[in-house]
C-alpha positions as CSV (number, residue, x, y, z in Angstrom):
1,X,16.9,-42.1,38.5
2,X,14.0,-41.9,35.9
3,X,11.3,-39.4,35.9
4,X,9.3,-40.9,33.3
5,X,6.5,-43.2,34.5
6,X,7.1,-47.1,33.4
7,X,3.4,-47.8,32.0
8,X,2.9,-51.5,31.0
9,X,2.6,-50.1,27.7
10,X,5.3,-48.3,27.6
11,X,7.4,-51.3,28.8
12,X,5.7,-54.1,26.4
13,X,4.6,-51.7,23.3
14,X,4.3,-54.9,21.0
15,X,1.8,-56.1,23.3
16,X,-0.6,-53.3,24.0
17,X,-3.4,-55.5,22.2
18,X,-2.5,-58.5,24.5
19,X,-2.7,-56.8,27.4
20,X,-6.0,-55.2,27.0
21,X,-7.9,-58.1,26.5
22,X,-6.0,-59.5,29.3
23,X,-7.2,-57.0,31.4
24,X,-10.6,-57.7,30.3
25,X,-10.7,-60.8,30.6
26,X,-8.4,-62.5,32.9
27,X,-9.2,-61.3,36.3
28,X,-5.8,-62.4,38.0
29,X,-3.8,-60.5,34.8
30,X,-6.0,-57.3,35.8
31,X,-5.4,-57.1,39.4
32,X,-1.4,-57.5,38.8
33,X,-1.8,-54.8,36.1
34,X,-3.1,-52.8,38.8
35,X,-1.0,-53.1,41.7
36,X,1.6,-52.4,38.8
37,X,-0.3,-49.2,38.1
38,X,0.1,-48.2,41.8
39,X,3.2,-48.6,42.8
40,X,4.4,-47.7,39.3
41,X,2.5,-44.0,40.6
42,X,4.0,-43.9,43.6
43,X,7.6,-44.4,42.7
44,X,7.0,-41.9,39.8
45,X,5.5,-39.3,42.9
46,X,8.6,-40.1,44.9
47,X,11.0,-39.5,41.5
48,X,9.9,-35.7,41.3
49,X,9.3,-35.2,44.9
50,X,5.9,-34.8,45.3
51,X,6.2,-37.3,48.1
52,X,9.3,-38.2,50.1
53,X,10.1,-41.9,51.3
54,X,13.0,-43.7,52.7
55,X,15.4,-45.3,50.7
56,X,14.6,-48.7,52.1
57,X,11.0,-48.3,51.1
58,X,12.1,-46.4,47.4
59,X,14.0,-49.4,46.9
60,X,11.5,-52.0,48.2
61,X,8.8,-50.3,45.7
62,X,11.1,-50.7,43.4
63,X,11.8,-54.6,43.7
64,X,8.1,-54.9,43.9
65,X,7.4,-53.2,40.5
66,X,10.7,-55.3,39.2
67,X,8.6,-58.7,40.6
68,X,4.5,-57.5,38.9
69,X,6.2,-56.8,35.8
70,X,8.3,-60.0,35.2
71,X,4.9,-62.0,36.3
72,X,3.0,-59.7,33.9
73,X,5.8,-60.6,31.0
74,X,5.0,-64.0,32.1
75,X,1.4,-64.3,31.5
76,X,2.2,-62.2,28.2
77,X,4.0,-64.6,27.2
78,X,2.4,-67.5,27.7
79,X,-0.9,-66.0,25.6
């Protein structure tokens, strides 16, 4: 278990430019790169304990970060 926060630019730092025009201009990149932002938050928040879950859900917020990010990688990709 990690306590350090998985930003999209931490995760893709060749593509910091890339994704900020994405952001800005692709309104289906933008909402991903948001829901990414928010459940990136909370698993962070469960990491140090300032909120407890299950495992189930821990694991389940965990799949779902593992899903926005390989979509996000995706669109990178592709522009």
């Amino acid at each position: 278990m990690t306590h350090t926060p998985h930003e999209l630019a931490e995760e893709f730092p060749d593509a910091a430019d890339k994704i900020h025009a994405l952001k800005t201009s692709n309104a289906h990149f933008a909402r991903l790169a948001d829901e990414y932002h928010e459940v990136n938050r909370e698993i962070h928040r469960l990491e140090t304990r300032v909120e407890t879950a299950s495992d189930a859900h821990e694991a389940e917020l965990r799949r779902r970060r593992m899903a926005l990010k390989d979509e996000v990688a995706a669109m990178l990709a592709k522009n």
